[in-house]
mmCIF file of the C-alpha atoms, coordinates in Angstrom:
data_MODEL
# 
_entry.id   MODEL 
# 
loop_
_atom_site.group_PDB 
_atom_site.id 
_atom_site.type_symbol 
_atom_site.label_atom_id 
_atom_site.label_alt_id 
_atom_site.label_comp_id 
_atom_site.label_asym_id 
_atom_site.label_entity_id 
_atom_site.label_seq_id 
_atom_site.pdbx_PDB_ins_code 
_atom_site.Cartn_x 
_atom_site.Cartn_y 
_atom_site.Cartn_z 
_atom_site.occupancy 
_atom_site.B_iso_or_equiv 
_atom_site.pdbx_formal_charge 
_atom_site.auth_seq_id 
_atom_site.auth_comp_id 
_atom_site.auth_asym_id 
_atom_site.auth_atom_id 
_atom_site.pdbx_PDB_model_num 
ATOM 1   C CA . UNK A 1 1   ? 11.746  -37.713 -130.436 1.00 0.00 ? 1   UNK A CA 1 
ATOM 2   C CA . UNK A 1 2   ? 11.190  -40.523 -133.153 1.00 0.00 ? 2   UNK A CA 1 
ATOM 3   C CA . UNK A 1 3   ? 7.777   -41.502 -134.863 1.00 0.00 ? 3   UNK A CA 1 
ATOM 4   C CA . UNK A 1 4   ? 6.625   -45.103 -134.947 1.00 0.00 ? 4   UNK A CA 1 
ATOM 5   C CA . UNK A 1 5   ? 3.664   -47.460 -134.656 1.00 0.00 ? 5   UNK A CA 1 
ATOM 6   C CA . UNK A 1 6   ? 2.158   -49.247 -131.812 1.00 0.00 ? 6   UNK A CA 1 
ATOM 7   C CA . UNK A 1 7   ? -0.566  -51.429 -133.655 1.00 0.00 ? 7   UNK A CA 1 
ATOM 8   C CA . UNK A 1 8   ? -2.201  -49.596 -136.681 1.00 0.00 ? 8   UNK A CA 1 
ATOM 9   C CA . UNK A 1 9   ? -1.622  -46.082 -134.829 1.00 0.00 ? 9   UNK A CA 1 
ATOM 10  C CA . UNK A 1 10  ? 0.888   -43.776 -135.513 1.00 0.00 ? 10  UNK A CA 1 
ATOM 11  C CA . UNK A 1 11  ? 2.865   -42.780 -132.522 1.00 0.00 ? 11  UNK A CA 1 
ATOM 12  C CA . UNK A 1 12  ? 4.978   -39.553 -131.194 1.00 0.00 ? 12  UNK A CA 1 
ATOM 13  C CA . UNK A 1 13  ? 7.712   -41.450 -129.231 1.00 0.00 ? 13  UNK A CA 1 
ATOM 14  C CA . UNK A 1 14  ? 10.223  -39.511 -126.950 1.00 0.00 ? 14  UNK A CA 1 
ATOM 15  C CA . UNK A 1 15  ? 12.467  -41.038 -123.316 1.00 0.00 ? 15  UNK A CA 1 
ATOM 16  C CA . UNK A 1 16  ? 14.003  -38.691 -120.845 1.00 0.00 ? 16  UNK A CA 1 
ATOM 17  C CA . UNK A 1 17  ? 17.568  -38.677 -119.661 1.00 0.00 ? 17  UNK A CA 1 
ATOM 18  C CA . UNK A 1 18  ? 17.575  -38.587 -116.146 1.00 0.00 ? 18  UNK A CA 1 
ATOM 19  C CA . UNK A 1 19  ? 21.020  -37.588 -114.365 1.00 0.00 ? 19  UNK A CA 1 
ATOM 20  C CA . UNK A 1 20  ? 22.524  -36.162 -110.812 1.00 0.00 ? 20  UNK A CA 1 
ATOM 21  C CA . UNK A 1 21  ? 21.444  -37.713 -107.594 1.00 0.00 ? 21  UNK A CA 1 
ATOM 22  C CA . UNK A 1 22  ? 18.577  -38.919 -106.077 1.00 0.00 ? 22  UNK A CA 1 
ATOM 23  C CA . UNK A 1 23  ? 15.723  -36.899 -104.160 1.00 0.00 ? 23  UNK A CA 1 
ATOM 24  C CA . UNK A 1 24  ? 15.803  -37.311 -100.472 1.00 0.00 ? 24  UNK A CA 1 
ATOM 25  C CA . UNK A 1 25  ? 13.608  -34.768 -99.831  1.00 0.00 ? 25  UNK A CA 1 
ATOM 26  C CA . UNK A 1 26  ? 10.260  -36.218 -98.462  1.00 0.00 ? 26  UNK A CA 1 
ATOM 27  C CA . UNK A 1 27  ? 7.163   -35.496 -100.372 1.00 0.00 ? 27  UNK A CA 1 
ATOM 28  C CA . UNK A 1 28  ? 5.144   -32.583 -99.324  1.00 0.00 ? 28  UNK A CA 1 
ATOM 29  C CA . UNK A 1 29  ? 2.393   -33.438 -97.003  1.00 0.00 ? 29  UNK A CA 1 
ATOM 30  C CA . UNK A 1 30  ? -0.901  -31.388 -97.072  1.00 0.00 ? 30  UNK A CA 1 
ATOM 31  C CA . UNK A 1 31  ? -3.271  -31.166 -94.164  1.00 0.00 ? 31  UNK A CA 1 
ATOM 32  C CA . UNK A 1 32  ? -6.842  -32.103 -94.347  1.00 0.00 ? 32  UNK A CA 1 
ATOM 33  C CA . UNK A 1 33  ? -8.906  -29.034 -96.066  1.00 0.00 ? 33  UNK A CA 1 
ATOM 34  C CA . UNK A 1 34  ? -12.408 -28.648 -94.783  1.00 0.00 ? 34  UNK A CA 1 
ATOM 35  C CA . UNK A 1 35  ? -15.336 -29.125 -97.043  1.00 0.00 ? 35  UNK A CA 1 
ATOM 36  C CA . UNK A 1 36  ? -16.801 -25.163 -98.881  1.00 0.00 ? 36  UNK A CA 1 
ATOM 37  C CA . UNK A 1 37  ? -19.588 -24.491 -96.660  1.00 0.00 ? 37  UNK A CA 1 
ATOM 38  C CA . UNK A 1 38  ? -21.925 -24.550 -100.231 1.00 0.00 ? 38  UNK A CA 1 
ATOM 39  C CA . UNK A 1 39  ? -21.516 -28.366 -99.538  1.00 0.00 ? 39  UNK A CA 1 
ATOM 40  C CA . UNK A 1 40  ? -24.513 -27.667 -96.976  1.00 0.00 ? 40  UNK A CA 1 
ATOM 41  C CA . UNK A 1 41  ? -26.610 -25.008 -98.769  1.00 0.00 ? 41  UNK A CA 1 
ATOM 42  C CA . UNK A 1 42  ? -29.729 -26.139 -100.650 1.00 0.00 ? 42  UNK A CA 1 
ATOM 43  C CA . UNK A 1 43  ? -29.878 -24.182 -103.739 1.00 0.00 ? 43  UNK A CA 1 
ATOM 44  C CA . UNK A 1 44  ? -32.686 -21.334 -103.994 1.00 0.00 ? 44  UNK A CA 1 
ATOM 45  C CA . UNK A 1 45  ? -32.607 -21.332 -108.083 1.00 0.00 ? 45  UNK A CA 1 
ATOM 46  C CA . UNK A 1 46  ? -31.833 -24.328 -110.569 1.00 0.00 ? 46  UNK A CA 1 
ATOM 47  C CA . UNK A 1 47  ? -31.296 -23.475 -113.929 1.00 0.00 ? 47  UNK A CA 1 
ATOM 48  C CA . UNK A 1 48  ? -29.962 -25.849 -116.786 1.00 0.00 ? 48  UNK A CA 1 
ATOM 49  C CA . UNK A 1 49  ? -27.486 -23.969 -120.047 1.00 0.00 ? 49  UNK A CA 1 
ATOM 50  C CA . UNK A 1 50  ? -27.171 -26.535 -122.868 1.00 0.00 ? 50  UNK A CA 1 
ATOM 51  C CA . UNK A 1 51  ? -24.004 -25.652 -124.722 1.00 0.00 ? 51  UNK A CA 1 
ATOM 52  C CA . UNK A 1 52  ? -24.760 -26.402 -128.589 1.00 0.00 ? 52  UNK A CA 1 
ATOM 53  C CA . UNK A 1 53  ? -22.491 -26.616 -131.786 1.00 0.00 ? 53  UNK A CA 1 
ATOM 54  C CA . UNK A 1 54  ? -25.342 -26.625 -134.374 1.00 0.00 ? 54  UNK A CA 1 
ATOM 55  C CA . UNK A 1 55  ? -24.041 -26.400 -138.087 1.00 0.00 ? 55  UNK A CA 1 
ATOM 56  C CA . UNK A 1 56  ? -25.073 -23.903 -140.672 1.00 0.00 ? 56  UNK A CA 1 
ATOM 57  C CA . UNK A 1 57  ? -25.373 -24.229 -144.637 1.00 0.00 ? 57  UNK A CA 1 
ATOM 58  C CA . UNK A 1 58  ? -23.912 -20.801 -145.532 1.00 0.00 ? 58  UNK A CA 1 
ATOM 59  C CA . UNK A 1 59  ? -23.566 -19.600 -149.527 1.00 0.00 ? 59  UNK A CA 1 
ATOM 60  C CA . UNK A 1 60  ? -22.435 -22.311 -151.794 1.00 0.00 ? 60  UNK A CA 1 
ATOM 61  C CA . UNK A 1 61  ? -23.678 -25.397 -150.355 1.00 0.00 ? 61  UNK A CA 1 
ATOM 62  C CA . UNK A 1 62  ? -20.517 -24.955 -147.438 1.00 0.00 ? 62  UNK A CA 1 
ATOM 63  C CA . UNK A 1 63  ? -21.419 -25.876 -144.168 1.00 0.00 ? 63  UNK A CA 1 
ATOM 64  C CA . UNK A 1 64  ? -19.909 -24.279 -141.690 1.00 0.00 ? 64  UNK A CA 1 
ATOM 65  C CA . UNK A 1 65  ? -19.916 -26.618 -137.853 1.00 0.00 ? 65  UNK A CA 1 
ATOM 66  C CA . UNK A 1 66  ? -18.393 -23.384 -135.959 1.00 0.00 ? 66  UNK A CA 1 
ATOM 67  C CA . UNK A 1 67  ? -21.293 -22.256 -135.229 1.00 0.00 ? 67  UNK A CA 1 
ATOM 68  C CA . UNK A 1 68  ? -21.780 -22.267 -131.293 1.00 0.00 ? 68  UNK A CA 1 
ATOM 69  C CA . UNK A 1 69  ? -25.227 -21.807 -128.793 1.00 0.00 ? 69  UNK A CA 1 
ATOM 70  C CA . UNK A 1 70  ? -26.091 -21.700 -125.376 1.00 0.00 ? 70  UNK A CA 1 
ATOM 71  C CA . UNK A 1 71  ? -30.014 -22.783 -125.103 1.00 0.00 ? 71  UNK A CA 1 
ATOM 72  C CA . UNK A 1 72  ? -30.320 -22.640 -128.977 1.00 0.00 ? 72  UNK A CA 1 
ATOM 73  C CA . UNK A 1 73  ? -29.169 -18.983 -128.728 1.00 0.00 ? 73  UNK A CA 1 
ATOM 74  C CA . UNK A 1 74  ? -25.948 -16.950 -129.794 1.00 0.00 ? 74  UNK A CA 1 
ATOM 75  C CA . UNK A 1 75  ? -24.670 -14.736 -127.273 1.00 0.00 ? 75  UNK A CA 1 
ATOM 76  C CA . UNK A 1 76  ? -26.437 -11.519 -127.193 1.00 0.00 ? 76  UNK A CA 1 
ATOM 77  C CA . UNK A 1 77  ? -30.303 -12.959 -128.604 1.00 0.00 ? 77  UNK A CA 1 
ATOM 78  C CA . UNK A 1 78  ? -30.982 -14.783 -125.784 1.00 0.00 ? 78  UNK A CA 1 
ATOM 79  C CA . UNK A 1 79  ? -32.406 -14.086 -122.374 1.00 0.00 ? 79  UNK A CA 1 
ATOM 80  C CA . UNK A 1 80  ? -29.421 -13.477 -119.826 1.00 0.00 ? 80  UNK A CA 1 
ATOM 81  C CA . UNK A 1 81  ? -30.289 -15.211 -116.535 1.00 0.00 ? 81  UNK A CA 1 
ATOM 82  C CA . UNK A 1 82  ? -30.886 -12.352 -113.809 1.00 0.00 ? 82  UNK A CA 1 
ATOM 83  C CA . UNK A 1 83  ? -29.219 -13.423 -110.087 1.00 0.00 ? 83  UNK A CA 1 
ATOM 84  C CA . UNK A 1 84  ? -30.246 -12.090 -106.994 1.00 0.00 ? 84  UNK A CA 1 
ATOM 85  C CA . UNK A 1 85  ? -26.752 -10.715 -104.781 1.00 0.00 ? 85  UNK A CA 1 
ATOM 86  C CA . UNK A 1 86  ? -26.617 -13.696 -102.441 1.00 0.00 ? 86  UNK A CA 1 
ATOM 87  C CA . UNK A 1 87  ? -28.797 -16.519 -103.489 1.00 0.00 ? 87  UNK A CA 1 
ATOM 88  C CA . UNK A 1 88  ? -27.247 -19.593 -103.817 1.00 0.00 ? 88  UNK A CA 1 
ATOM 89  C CA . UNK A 1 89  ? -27.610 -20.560 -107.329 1.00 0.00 ? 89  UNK A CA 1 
ATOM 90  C CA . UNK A 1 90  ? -27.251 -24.787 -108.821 1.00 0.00 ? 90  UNK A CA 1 
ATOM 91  C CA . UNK A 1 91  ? -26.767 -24.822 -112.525 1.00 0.00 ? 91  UNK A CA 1 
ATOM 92  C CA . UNK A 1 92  ? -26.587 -27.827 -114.771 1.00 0.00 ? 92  UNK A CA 1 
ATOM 93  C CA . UNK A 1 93  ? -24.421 -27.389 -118.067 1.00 0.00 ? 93  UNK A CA 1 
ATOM 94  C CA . UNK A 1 94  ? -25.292 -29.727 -120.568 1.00 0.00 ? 94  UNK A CA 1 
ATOM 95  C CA . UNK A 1 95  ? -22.906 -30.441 -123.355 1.00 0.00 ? 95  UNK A CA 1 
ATOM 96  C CA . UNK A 1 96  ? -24.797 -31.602 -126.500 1.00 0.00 ? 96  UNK A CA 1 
ATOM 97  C CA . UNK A 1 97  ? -21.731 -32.156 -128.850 1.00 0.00 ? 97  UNK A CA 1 
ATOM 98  C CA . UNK A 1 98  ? -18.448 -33.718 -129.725 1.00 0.00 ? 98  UNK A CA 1 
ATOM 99  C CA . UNK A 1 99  ? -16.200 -30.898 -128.325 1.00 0.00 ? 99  UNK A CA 1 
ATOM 100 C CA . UNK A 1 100 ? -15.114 -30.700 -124.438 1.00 0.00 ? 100 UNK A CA 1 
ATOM 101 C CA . UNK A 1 101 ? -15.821 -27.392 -123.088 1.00 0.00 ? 101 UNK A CA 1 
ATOM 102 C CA . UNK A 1 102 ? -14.305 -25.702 -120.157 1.00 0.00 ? 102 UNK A CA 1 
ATOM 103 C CA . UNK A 1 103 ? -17.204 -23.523 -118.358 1.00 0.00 ? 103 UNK A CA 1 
ATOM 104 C CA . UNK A 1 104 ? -16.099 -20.509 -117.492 1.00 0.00 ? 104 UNK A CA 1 
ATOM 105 C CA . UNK A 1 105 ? -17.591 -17.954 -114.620 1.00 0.00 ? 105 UNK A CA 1 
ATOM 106 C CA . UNK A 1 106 ? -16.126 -14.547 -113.710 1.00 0.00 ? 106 UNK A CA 1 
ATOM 107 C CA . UNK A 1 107 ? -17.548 -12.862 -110.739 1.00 0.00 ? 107 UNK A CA 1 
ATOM 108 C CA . UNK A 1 108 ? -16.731 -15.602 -107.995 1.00 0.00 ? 108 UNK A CA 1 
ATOM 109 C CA . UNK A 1 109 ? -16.011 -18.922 -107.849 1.00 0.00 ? 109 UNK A CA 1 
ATOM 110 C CA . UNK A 1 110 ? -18.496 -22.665 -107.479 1.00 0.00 ? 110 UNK A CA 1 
ATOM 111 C CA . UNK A 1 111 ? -18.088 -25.934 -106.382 1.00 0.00 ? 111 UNK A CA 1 
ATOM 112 C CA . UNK A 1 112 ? -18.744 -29.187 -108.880 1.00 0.00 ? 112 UNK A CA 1 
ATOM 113 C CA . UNK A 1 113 ? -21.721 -31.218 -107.351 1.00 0.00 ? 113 UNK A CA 1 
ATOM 114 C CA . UNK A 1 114 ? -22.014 -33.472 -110.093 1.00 0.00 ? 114 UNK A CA 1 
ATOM 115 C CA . UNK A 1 115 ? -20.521 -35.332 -113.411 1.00 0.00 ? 115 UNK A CA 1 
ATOM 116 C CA . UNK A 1 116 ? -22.293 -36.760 -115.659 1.00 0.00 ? 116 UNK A CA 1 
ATOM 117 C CA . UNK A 1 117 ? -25.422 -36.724 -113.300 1.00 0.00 ? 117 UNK A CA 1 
ATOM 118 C CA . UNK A 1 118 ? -22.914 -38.717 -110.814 1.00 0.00 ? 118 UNK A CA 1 
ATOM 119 C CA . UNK A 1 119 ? -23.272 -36.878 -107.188 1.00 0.00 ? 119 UNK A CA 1 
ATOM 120 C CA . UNK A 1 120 ? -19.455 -35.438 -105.843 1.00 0.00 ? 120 UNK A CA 1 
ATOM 121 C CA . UNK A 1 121 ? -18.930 -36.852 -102.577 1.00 0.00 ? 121 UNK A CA 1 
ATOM 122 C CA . UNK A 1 122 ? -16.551 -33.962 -100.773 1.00 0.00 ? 122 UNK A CA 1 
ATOM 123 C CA . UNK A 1 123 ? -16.354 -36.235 -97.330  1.00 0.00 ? 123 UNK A CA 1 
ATOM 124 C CA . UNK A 1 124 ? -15.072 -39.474 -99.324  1.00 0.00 ? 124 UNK A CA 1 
ATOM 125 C CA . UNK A 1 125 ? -11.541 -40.477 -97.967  1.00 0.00 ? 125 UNK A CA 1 
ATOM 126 C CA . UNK A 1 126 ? -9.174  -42.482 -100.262 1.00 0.00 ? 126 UNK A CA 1 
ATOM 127 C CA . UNK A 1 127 ? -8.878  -44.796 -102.114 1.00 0.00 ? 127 UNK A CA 1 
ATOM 128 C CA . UNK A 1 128 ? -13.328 -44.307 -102.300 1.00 0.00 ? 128 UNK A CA 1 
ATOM 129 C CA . UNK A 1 129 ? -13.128 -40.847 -103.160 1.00 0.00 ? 129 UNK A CA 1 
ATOM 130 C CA . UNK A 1 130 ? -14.386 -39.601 -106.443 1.00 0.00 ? 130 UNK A CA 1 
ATOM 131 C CA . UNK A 1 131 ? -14.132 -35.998 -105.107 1.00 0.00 ? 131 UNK A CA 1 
ATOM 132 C CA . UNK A 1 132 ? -10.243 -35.282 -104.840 1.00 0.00 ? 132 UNK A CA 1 
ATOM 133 C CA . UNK A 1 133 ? -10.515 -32.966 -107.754 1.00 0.00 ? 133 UNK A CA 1 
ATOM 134 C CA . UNK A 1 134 ? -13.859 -31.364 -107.164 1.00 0.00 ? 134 UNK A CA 1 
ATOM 135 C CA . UNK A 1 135 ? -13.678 -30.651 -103.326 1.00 0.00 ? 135 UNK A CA 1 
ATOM 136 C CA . UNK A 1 136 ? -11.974 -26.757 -103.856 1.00 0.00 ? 136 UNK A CA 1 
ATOM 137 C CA . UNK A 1 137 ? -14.106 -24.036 -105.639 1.00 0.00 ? 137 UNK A CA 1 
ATOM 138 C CA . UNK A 1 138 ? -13.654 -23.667 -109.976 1.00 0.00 ? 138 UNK A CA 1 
ATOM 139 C CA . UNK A 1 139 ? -13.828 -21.094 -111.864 1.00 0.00 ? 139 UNK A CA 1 
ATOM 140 C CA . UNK A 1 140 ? -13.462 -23.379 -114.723 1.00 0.00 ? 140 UNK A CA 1 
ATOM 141 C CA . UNK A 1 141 ? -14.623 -26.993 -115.058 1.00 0.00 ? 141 UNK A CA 1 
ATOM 142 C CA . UNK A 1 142 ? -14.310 -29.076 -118.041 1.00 0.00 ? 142 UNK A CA 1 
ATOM 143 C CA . UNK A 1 143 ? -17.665 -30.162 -119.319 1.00 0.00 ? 143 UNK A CA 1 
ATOM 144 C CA . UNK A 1 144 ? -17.672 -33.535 -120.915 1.00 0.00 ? 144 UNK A CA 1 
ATOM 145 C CA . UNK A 1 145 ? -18.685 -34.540 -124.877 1.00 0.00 ? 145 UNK A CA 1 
ATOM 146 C CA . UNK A 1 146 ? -22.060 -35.424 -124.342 1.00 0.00 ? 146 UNK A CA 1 
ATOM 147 C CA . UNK A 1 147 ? -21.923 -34.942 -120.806 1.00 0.00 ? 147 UNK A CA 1 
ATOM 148 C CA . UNK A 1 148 ? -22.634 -32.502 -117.701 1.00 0.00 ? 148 UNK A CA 1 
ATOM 149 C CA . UNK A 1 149 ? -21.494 -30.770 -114.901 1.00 0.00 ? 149 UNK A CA 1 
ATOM 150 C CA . UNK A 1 150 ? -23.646 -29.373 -112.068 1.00 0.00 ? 150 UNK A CA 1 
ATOM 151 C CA . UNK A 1 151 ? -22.274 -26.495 -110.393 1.00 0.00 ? 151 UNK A CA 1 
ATOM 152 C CA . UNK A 1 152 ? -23.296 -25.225 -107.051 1.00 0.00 ? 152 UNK A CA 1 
ATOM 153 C CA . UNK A 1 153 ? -22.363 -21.280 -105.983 1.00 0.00 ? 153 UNK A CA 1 
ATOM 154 C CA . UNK A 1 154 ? -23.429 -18.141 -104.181 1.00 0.00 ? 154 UNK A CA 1 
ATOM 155 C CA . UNK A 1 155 ? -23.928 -14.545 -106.603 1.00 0.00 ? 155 UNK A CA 1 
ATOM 156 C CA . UNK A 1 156 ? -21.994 -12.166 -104.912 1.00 0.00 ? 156 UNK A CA 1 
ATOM 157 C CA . UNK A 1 157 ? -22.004 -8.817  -104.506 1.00 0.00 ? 157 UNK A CA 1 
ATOM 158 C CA . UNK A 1 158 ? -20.948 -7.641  -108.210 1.00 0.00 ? 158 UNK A CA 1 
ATOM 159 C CA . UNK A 1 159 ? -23.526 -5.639  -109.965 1.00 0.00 ? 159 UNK A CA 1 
ATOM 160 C CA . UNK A 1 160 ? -24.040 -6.132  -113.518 1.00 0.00 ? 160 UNK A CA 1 
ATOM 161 C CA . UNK A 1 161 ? -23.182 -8.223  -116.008 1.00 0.00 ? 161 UNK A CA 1 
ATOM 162 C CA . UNK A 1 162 ? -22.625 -11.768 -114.827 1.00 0.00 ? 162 UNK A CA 1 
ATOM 163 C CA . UNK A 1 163 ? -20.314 -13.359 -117.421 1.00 0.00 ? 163 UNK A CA 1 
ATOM 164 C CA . UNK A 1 164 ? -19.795 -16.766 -118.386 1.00 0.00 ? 164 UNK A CA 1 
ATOM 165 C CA . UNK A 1 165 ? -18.629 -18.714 -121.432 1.00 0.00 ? 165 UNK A CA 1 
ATOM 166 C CA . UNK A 1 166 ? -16.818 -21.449 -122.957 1.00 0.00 ? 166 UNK A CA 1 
ATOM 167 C CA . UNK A 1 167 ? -12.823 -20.763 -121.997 1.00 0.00 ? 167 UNK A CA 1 
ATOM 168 C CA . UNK A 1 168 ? -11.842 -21.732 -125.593 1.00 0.00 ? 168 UNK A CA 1 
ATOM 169 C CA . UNK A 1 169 ? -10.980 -19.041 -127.417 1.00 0.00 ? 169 UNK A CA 1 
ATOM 170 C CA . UNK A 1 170 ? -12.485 -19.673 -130.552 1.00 0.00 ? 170 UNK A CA 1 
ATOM 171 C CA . UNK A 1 171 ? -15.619 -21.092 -128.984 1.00 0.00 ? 171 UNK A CA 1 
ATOM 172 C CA . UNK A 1 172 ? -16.113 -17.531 -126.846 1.00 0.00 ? 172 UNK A CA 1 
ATOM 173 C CA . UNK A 1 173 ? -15.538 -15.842 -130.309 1.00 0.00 ? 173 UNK A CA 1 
ATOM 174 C CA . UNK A 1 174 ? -18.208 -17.838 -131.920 1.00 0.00 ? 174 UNK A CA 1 
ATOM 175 C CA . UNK A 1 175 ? -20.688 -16.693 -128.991 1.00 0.00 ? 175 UNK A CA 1 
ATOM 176 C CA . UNK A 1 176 ? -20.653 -19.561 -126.895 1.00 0.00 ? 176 UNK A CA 1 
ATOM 177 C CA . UNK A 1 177 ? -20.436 -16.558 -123.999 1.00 0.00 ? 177 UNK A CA 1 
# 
């Protein structure tokens, strides 16, 4: 590993030795995957979570940017979304700052109709597709700085709390959860 610069940046450099003999092995094909039925379901409920980094002047004139809100609320002091056991549910998660976040749901799993506001295309062969990494049900999904996912899925049968958050650590321990 050596450090140098490509243009005015500073650069982590490092090269691989590669030894023994070649592969020969052909590459793994997979066969075609059918589309998650949710593809086809028109949502019952839409609901749109803004996740928020809002800063905070705290004693001493210090202010403190780890401060993080879903719909201008902490976790716990706002009003938790109530699903009904099989309704298929279409929520937009906004992003309004600098900071990816990877949306997190527990109880089940949800398919990514859209980026950005961009539709997903899940029937889109190669090389059109814009869907190859979007076509299998999440459980997390990266939501872009400034950007948005929309996430399509069906509230299963699990009483109770239904729990979702940012999958940084720090972020879920500054309530965005």
């Amino acid at each position: 590993i050596s450090l140098g610069l490509v243009g005015s940046e500073m650069c982590i450099r490092d090269s691989l030795k590669v030894e023994g003999e070649p592969v020969t092995t052909p590459a793994p094909v997979f066969a075609p995957q059918e589309a998650d039925p949710l593809w086809k379901e028109t949502p019952d409920v839409t609901r749109t979570f803004s996740l928020e980094q809002l800063p905070q002047v705290e004693e001493g004139g210090v202010i403190n940017i780890d401060n993080f809100y879903i719909n201008g609320k902490k976790f716990g002091e706002g009003v938790m979304p109530q699903l009904e056991i099989g309704t298929v549910e279409e929520w937009t998660i906004l992003n309004a700052g600098p900071l990816n976040h990877p949306f997190h749901i527990h109880q089940g799993v949800f398919i990514v109709t859209k980026i950005n506001g961009f539709p997903i295309e899940p029937d889109k062969k190669f090389p059109n597709a814009n869907a190859a990494n979007y076509v299998s049900p999440l459980d997390v999904i990266m939501v872009p700085a400034f950007g948005s996912v929309t996430i399509r899925f069906r509230a299963l049968d699990f009483p109770g709390d239904f729990v979702f958050h940012c999958h940084i650590l720090e972020h879920e321990d500054g309530a965005v959860s």
